[in-house]
N, C-alpha and C positions, 0 to 999 in steps of 0.2 A: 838910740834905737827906741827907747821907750818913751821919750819924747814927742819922737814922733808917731807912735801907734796914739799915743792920747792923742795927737792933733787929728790926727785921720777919724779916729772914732768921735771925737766934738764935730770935724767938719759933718761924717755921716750924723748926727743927730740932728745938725740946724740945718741938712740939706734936706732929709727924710725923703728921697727921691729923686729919678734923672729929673732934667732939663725937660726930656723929649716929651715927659708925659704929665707936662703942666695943663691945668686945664681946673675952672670954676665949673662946677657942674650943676643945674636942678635936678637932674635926673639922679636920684639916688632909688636903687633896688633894696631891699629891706630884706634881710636874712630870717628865713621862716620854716627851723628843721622838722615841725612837725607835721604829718598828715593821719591820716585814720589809722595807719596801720601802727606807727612808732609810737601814738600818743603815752601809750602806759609807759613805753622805756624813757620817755622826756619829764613824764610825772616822776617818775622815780630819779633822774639823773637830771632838775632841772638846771643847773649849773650849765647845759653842755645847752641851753638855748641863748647864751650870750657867743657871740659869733667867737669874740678872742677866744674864751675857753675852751671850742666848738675845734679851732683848728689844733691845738696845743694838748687836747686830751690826753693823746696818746703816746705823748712823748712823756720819758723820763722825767722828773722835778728836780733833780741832784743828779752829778755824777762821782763818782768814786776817785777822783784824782783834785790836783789841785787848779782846772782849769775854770775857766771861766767863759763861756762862750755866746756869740747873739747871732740875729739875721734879721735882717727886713725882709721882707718877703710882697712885693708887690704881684699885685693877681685884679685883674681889670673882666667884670661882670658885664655881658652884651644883654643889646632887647629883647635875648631868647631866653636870660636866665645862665647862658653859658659861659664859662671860664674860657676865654679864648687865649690869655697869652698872663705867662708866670714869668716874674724873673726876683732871684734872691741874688741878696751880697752881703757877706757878714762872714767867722769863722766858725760858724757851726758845723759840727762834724757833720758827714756826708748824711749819716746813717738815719738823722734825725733830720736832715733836709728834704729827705727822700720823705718821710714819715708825714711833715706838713703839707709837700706839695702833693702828696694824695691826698690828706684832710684838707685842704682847697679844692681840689678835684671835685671831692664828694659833698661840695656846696651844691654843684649842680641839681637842676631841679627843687632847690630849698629858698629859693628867691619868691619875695612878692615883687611884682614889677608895677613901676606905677602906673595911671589909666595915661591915656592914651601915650604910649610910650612907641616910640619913633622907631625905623630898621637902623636905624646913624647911631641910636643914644647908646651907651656904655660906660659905666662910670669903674675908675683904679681905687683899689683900696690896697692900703700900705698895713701890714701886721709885722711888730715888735716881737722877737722870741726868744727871749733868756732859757740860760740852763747855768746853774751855779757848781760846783765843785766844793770839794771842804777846804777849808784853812788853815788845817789843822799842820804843824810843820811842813811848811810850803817857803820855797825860797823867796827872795825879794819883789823879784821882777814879779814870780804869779800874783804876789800880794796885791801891787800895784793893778795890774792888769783886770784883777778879782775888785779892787775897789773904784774901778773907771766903770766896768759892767755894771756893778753894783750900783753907781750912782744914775748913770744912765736909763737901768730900769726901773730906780724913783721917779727921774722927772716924768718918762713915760709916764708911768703908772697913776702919775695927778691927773691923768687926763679923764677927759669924760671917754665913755665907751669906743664914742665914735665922735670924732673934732676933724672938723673941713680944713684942707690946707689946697694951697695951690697947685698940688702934686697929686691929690684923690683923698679919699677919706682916711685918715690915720685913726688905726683901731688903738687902744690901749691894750697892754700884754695881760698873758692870760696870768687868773691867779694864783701865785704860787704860795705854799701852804706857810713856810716860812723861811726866812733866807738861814742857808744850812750852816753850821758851824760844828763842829767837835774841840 
């Protein structure tokens, strides 16, 4: 069983995305949350102008059991600035899926688009989202499972902010403060 959750979880890391929505792009849109009115709330919270940390703000950093959970979250940017189509796969609890794909939502309007940018162009971006649990007397399997996540969101996390793949822009996951243990 746990065999094959680690195979599933390697295949999603070196697939990082369907088939269907392969594509080399120049067209990339630049995430840009601030305007006249937020600028004081972004001086003060500038952390939250890196787009990973942007989506992930408002979710939990730990949870109080011994799980370990992630998601990709692919969300594809049109020539309007607009979020036209989301899709997640991963076990993240509902509650905090729901939580991201309104922080994707509320990209909109936060795009620089580049000049002369086409009604056709639209560029995918792929976001990584861990949530860690404690370890603390935690049976075998969670340990396992807690240290496949675990390693998972190191490789992400070497990445540069934003790295081109053949699937749309893979973000790096957002920063979490430290990995939890008791």
């Amino acid at each position: 069983m746990y065999v094959l959750l680690r195979i599933a979880l390697l295949f999603s890391l070196l697939r990082v995305g369907f088939p269907a929505l392969a594509q080399y792009t120049s067209w990339k849109p630049t995430f840009n949350p601030m305007d006249v009115r937020q600028a004081l709330f972004y001086i003060q919270k500038p952390h939250l102008m890196n787009l990973s940390n942007y989506l992930g703000h408002t979710v939990r950093d730990k949870m109080d059991d011994c799980k370990a959970e992630s998601a990709l979250f692919h969300f594809r940017v049109n020539s309007q600035g607009k979020i036209d189509s989301i899709r997640v796969e991963g076990n993240l609890r509902a509650a905090y899926k729901t939580i991201i794909v309104t922080n994707i939502k509320s990209t909109e309007g936060k795009w620089q688009l580049p000049q002369n940018t086409r009604p056709e162009d639209y560029c995918w971006f792929i976001y990584p989202h861990f949530v860690f649990g404690y370890t603390y007397s935690c049976p075998p399997e969670s340990m396992e499972l807690y240290r496949i996540q675990q390693t998972h969101y190191e490789v992400y996390n070497r990445l540069k902010p934003q790295t081109e793949t053949r699937y749309g822009i893979l973000l790096s996951p957002r920063e979490l403060p430290t990995m939890p243990r008791r």
